[in-house]
Structures are given as C-alpha cells and as structure tokens.
N, C-alpha and C positions, 0 to 999 in steps of 0.2 A: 595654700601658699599662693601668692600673688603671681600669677604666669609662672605656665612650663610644669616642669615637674616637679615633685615635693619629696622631701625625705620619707623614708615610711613610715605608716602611721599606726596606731595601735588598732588594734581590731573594737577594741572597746569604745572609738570616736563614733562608729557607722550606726545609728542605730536604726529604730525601725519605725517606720511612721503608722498611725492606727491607722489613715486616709490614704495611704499610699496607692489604695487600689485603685483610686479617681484620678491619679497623677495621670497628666498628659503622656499616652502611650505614642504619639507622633514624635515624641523627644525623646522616648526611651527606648525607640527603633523594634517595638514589636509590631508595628504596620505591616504590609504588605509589601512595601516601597523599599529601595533598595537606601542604605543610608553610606553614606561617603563623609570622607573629614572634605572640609573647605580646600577649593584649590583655588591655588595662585598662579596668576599667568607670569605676574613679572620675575623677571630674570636675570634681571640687574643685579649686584654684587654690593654689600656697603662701600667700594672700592672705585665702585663705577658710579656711583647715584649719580650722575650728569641728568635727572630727569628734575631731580629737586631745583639743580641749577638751572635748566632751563625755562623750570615753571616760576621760581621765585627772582632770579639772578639778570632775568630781561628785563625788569621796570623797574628794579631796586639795584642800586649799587652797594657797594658795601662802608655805604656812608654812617650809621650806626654805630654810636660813641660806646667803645667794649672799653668796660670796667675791668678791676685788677680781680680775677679770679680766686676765692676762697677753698677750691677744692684741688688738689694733686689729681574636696568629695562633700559635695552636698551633704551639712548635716541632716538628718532623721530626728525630729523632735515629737518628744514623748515628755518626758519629766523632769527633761535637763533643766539646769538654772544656770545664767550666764552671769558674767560679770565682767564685761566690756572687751567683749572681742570688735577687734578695729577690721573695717575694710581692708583684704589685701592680706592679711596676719598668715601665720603660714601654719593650716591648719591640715589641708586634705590636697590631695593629688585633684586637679581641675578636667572636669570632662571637657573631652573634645569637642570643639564649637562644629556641629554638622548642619550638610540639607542632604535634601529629599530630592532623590533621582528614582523618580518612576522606572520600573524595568522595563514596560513597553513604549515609555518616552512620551507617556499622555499622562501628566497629573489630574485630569478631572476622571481618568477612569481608576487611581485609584486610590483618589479621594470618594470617590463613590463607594467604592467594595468597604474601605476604612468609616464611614460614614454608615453602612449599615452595618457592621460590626459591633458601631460603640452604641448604635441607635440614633444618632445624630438625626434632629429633624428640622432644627432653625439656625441659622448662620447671624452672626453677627461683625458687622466690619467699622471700622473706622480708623482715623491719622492725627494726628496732632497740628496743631496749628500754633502760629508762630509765639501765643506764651504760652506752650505746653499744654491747651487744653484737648482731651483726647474727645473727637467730633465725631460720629458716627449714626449708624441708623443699624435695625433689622433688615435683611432683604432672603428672599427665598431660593431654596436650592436650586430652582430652574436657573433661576438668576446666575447665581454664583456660579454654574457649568458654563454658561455662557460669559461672565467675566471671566472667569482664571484665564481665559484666552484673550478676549479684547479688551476688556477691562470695562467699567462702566460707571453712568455718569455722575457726576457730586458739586454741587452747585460751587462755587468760587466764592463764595461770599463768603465764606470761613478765613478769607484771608484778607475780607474787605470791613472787616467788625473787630472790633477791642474785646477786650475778656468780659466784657459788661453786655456783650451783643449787640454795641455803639456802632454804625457805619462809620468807618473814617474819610474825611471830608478830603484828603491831601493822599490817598492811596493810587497808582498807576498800573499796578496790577490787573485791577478790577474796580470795578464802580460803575456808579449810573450811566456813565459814557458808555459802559461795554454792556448795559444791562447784565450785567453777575451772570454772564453764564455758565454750563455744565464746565468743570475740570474732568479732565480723564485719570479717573481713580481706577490704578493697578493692584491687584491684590498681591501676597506676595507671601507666597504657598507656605515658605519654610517658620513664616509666622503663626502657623495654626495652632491653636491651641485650645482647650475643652474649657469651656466657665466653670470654674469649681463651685457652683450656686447653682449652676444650670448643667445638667452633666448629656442634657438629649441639644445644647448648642454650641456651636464651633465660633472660634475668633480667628479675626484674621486682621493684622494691620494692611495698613494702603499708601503706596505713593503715589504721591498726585503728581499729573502730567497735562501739557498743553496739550489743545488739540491737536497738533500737528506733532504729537508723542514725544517731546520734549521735556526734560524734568522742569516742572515747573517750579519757578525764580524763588517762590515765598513758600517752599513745602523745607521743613526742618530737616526730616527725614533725609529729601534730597542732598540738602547742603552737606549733610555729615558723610555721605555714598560720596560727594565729590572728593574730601578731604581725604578721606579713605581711598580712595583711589590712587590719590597724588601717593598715599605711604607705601600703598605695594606694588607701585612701579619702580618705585624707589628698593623696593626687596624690604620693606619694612611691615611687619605686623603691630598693629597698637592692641594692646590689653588695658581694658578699662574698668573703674568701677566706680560705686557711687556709695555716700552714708550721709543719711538725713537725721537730722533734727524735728521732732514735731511734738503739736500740743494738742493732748485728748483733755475733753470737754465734756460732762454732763448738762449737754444740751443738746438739742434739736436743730433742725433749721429754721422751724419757724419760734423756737424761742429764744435761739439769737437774735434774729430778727425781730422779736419783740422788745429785747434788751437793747437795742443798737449797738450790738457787739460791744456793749461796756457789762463790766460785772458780772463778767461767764463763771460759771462754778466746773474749777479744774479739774481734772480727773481724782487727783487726791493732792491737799494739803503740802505745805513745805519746801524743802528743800533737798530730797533726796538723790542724789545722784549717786551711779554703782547700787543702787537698794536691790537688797538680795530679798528685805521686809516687801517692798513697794510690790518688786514682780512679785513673788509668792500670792499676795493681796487679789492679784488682776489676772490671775492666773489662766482664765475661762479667756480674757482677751486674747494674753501673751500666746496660749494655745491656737486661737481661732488665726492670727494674724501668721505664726508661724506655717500653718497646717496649709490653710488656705493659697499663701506666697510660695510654700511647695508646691503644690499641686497645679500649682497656674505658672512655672519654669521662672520662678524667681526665687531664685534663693537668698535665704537670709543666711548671711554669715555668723552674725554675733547680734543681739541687740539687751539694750539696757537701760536704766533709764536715767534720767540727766540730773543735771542742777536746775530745779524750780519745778512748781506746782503740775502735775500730769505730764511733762515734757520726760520724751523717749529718744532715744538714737538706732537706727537701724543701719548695721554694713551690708548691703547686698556684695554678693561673690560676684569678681572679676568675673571677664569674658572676654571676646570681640568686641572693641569699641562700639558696634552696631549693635551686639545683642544687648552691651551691657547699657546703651542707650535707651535701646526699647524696653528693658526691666527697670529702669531708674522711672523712665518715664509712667511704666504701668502702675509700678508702683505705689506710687502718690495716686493715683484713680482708686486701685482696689485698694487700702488702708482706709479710703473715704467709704467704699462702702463695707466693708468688715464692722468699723467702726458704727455706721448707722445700723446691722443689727442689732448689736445693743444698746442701743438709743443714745450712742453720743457720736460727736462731731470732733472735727481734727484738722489743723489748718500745719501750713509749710506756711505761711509769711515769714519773711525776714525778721520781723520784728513788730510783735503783735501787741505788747506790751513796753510803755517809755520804762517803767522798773524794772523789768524782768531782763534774763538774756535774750537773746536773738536766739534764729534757728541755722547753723550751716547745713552746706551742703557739700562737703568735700569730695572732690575727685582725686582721684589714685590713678598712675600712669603708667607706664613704659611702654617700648620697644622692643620686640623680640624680630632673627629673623622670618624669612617667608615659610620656611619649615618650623618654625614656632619651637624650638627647640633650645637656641641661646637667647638670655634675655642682653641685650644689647647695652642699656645702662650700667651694666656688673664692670667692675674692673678686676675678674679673677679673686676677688677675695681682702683686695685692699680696701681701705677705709675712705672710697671716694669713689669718685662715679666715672665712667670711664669718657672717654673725649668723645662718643656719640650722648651718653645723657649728657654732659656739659654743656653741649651747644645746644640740646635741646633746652634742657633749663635756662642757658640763656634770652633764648627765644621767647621762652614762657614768663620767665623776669622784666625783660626788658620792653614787649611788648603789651603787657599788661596792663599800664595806665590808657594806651589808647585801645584797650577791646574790653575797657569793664562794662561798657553799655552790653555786651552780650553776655556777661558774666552775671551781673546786676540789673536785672532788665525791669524793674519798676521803683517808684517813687518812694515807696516803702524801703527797698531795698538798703538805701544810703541811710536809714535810721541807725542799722546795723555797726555803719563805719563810726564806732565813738569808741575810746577809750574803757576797757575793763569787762567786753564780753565777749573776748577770746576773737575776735575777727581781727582781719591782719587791719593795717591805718596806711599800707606803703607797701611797693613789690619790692619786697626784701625775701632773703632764700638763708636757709639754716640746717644743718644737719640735725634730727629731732629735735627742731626748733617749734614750738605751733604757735609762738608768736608770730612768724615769719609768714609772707604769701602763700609763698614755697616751700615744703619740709620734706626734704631728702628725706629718708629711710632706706640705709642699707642694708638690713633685714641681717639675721645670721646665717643664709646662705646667698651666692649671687640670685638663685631665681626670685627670691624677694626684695632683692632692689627696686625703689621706685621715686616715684614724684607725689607729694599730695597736695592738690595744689588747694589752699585754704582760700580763697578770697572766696568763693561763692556760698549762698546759702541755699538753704531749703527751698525755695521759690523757682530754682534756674529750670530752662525748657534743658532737658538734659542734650537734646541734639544737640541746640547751637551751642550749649558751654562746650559741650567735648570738643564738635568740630573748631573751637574755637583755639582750644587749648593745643590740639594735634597740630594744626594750622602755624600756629606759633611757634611749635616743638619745632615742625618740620624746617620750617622758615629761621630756626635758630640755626640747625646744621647745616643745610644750606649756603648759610653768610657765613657760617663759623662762628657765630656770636659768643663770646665769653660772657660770663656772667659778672653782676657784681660783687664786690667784696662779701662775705659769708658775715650774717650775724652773726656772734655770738651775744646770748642776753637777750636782754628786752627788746624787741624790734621796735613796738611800736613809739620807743623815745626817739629812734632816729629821726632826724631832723632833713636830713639831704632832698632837696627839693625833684632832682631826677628822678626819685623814686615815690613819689606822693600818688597816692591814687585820688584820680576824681571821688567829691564829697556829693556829689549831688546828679541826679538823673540826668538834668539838662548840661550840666560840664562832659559828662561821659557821653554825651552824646555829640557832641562838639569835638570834643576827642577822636571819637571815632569819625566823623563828618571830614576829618583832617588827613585820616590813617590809608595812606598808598598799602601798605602790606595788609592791608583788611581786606580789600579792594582784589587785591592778587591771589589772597590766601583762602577767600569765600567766595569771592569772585559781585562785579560790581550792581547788578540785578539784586541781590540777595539785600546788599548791605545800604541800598538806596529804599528797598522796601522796607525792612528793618530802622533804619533811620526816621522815617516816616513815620512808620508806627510809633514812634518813641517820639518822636514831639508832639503826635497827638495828646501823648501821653500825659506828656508835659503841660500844655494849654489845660487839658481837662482836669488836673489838679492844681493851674491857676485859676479856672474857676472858683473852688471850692474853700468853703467858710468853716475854716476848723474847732472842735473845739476847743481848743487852746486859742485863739483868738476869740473866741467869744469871752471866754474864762478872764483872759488879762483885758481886753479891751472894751466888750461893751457897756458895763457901768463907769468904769473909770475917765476912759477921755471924753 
C-alpha cells in the first residue's frame, strides 16, 4: 500500500527469493550498527505550519488565479507472474524507512567490522548530475575511512558538461574561469549498499558540497534534501514513488552505433501489453531484473509489459521521497546493466520512435504526518481528498506549466506532448483520470490516497522532478491554492489556454526563466544553473540537421 500501514495480507504474497542471501544486510539490520526509524526534528502541527508561510508567503502574495474546485512488504520473486500492478497499489505493509547509528558513535569503526564480515574489499561511490547521470569512480578503503569523515575530492566538471561530456560555454558554477576544480564530495553512510554483480564491493552515493561545506548550488541530491526540509518543518512527511516505461533492444552499443540508432531489433515483435505470453518468453530477463533490484534495496512493485515492440513498465515501491529518489534514480543505471548481460540494450527516452508510444514516468505522492502514521490527503473515507491534498494539488496543477522545464528536461522530451500516447497536452487533474496531468487515486482505504502526477516521462533526473513536484505541493498549501475545475472525460480535448503546457524545450524554459515560485521553492542558484544548462541544450539542437529535413528538403527545394 502506498504510505503508512496496509490491511493484512495473506501470508501467501511473501515469498522467498533464491538470491536473498546477497541481499544488502546493511538494510536488513543484521550489521553491527544499531538501526533506528528516521527522526524528525520539526514540531510544528499541520495547524501551525507558519514555516511553509514564512518560506513561500514572503515573495509571493497570494496573487494566483484559484480556479472553481472539482473536489468536496517487498515482494520475493520466484515464479510469480504479474499483470500490471501499478505504483503505490496497496499490496504489502511498507518497511520502515531507517539509518544507521553506530553504538560507539564512529561509523568507519563499524563499517570496518561490517566490511570484514561480508568480505568487502573495493568501494564504490558516486552522485548524479544534473540530467541524472549517475558519475562516479573506484576509490579504496584507506580512502573511504578517511572520507566518511571529511569527505573527499571530485572534480566540478560534472556539473560543467551536458550528458554528451560537452563543456558548457554559458555555466557559472564552474568553468574555465575557476579551472573545474575539486567539489567536496560527502559520502553518505545510510546509502551503502553491496553490488549484487560484485558482492566483495560496497556502494555508496554522495553529495556534493562547496568548499567551504556548503551544498553545492547544481547537486540534485542537494535540491531535493532542501525541499525536504522545508516539508518536515512544516510536520510534513512526503512518500514517494516512481514507474517507468522502457524499451529492450537486441542490440549492442556498438551496434546501435553502427545502425545510427535507426532500425534497432526490439526485444520482441508486436503489440503486447499486460502479456502474460511476452513475460513467460523473457523469463531469464524478468528474473534477473527482479532478483538483482532486490538485492540492491530497490524494489520492484509490479512490473509488465506495455503496448509496443519490447517496451516494459516497472512500479518501484514508495518510500521517503529521498529514498525513493535514489531508487528511481538507480534504477535506470542498473536495468542498463542487467540488460547488457544479456547482450541487449535499453533506453528511458521520452520518445525514441515518431510511430510508436512514448515512455512515462509517473510519480505517485502524498503527505503523511511526522510520525508517518496518517496519511494527510485521506479525507476519512470520503470520496475526495481532504483540504491539505487539495491545496496541494492545487499547487501541483497550477504551477505546472512554469516547472515543465524540470519535469521535461530535454529536446526529446516534448516529442512526447502529441495527441494519442497517453501523455497529459495541459495541467488538467481527474479522479482516475490518466488523461489528466494529475490523477487523484483514492485507493480503497485512506492510506492509499494519493497524487500521480502524469506529465513526466521516463527520462526525468528523479531528484529535480520530485523536488519539483513537493515544492509545488508545498507552495499550493501554503497560498491555499484551489485547484481547477476536475476533468471528467478526455482531458486532452480541453481547450483553456491557462492550462496548456509548454510544446517545446526552449518555451518551458522561458516559462520557468519567468517563475518567482521556482525561485522560492528551489531556491535561485539552482534554477539559474538549470536554466543554463537548458539553453545550451537548446542551441546544440539548433545546430543539428535532422533527418526529417534532409528527407523532405534536400532533393526537393
């Protein structure tokens, strides 16, 4: 079930993994280390939030045209076969989001003892960068006793290159003015986990910081720990999750690259979506990908396969908007390599094919409070969302044409926004609506109430959409923002221009170039670098001679 606790479940859901012995034991608390649930400092009351006010409510008035409102256990896979369980669905009682509290108050001493235990003998670390590519290196145990403490160095240039390892000409961050130098990269204990490929090396993600120990302005990571912040001062908890869209590929890298990424040969044939034939078929995959994403503290909720030639959907199980950040995120990395041992390839574009669908990437939301124990959007059992998710979907509604540049963050991306493959056209909101931006789901008990919020695809850096999305949330309740009028029906015929989302990279970027609450809500370092990167983006695909223009134009005029 999506946040809090779940009805009972049958003893027959739990089953037993063949691989479960390699499962990360730092998650399953048989370490050394003392393990605790998450504490929250803030203290505030939903009653009291004056902290949302004072962060949102000092540069924004409540100028914002409110609309007439429409509303009043990790499975074990073995030989199951799915058929489209959704992100969020309310299947199993959810573990406790924990860290790691050393009993003698020094985590290198007992990451040590834990480290010969498992036999651990090489470390691996690295962080995402600003389009979600996960950047990293090997570095050795000596090292890593001596970072967990100070942390150590990582050159800035990851936040100074495009996804192409392009230097950008117009970044202020970093660049040849500052000569790129070292970031102070933090490790960050509670991320450990064992490579289920490599089971003698450890991983560990990292935030990046300025020298002067500062979160530094362009780390993703960062931006979502700020947004987060702002929620549980507020006494708010976000529960998150994520379900992608993707396309397996019998090929290579280098014989896509021999092809020019035209006339890849798909996983399989057709048009199968829900294929109970398809999965049965890819069996040794569907195994490896579930087995593997266990064992590496991602769980896969439900996954199945879609409409069109090798394309699949995976729902990763809610969490902590931060954890369930960092498994959205890892996720797209390890499918890439699962997938290359059996010699194919697997892309998240938006839209990799003009005939085919696109790929989403839906998020799933709510609010619970600081004890994690009510989920905040329920209204008791009625058939509508209570006056904290209201405002926050209105937040999420109404600020969504100027935040799709973080939503949508490449050129590809707006291929997506066309008429007949299931992507919203307009921030429109619906109760099991999935034409809609936004699709209510009020679950059959309150702890499954939620948000999913459809604009994004498969492509998104999952920090910045989340932090993007809470940001919004937060900033709806806040002003009180009602939402607008509830589709019912086809969203996408709606016409009303208030609600249009940017068609195109460089509009959504102008959008956001425009956006005081992006500014407030991400804070204005972030979203100036961000911006940047996105008109690089833009220029470097005004270069570029398509082939559709060569097709219609070069014999003809």
């Amino acid at each position: 079930m999506y946040g809090g606790r779940a009805a009972p479940r049958s003893p027959g859901l739990r089953l037993a993994s063949p691989r479960r012995s390699r499962q990360c034991v730092w998650k399953s608390g048989r370490g050394r280390g003392r393990w605790c649930g998450r504490e929250l400092r803030a203290q505030s009351t939903l009653r009291r939030s004056g902290h949302l006010t004072r962060a949102f409510g000092s540069r924004v008035g409540r100028g914002l045209v409110r609309g007439r409102s429409g509303l009043g256990s990790p499975l074990r896979w073995s030989e199951i076969a799915l058929a489209g369980a959704r992100a969020g669905s309310p299947l199993l009682e959810p573990k406790k989001r924990v860290c790691f509290r050393p009993r003698g108050g020094c985590v290198s001493e007992e990451l040590r003892r834990d480290f010969k235990e498992k036999g651990i003998r090489k470390v691996k670390v690295g962080g995402f960068d600003v389009d979600g590519l996960l950047r990293g290196k090997y570095i050795s145990l000596e090292k890593l006793w001596s970072a967990l403490d100070k942390g150590f160095g990582f050159c800035d240039v990851i936040f100074g290159w495009d996804i192409c390892d392009q230097l950008y000409d117009n970044a202020t961050v970093t660049g040849w003015e500052t000569g790129y130098p070292d970031a102070l990269a933090r490790i960050d204990a509670s991320s450990f986990r064992i490579l289920p490929d490599a089971p003698d090396t450890a991983h560990f993600l990292v935030d990046f910081h300025t020298q002067d120990g500062g979160p530094h302005p362009a780390c993703p990571r960062n931006l979502l720990k700020k947004v987060i912040d702002e929620a549980r001062a507020a006494g708010f908890t976000a529960k998150f999750s994520a379900e992608f869209e993707f396309w397996v590929f019998q090929e290579t890298p280098d014989s896509m690259h021999s092809k020019g990424f035209r006339d890849l040969d798909p996983l399989s044939p057709g048009m199968f979506g829900y294929s109970w034939l398809r999965a049965g078929q890819h069996q040794a995959l569907l195994d490896d990908i579930l087995d593997t994403c266990a064992e590496y503290d991602i769980e896969i909720e439900g996954i199945h396969t879609e409409t069109g030639p090798g394309v699949w959907e995976a729902a990763l199980r809610y969490d902590d908007v931060l954890a369930a950040a960092d498994k959205a995120a890892l996720f797209k990395t390890t499918l890439k390599q699962i997938c290359a041992r059996h010699d194919l390839s697997v892309t998240f574009m938006a839209k990799w094919n003009a005939d085919l669908p696109g790929s989403s990437g839906h998020i799933h939301q709510s609010l619970w409070d600081a004890q994690e124990q009510i989920n905040l959007f329920a209204a008791g059992g009625s058939d509508r969302l209570s006056e904290t998710g209201r405002h926050y979907l209105g937040g999420l509604v109404t600020l969504a044409p100027e935040l799709t540049a973080l939503y949508s963050p490449f050129v590809n991306s707006y291929k997506r926004y066309v008429p007949g493959v299931w992507a919203p056209l307009n921030a429109s909101w619906g109760i099991e609506n999935r034409t809609c931006g936004s699709r209510v789901i009020l679950g059959p008990t309150d702890h499954a109430t939620r948000i999913e919020f459809r604009q994004t695809a498969a492509d998104i850096n999952p920090y910045i959409a989340m932090a993007a999305c809470l940001g919004a949330g937060l900033y709806g309740i806040a002003e009180k923002i009602e939402p607008p009028a509830m589709t019912k029906g086809d969203a996408t015929s709606d016409s009303d221009p208030t609600l249009a989302l940017p068609l195109t990279l460089e509009a959504a970027v102008e959008r956001l170039r425009g956006s005081e609450v992006a500014r407030i809500a991400l804070g204005d370092d972030f979203v100036d670098h961000f911006i940047r990167t996105r008109d690089w983006e833009c220029r470097e695909y005004r270069k570029a001679v398509t082939d559709w223009e060569l097709r219609r134009y070069f014999e003809a005029v």
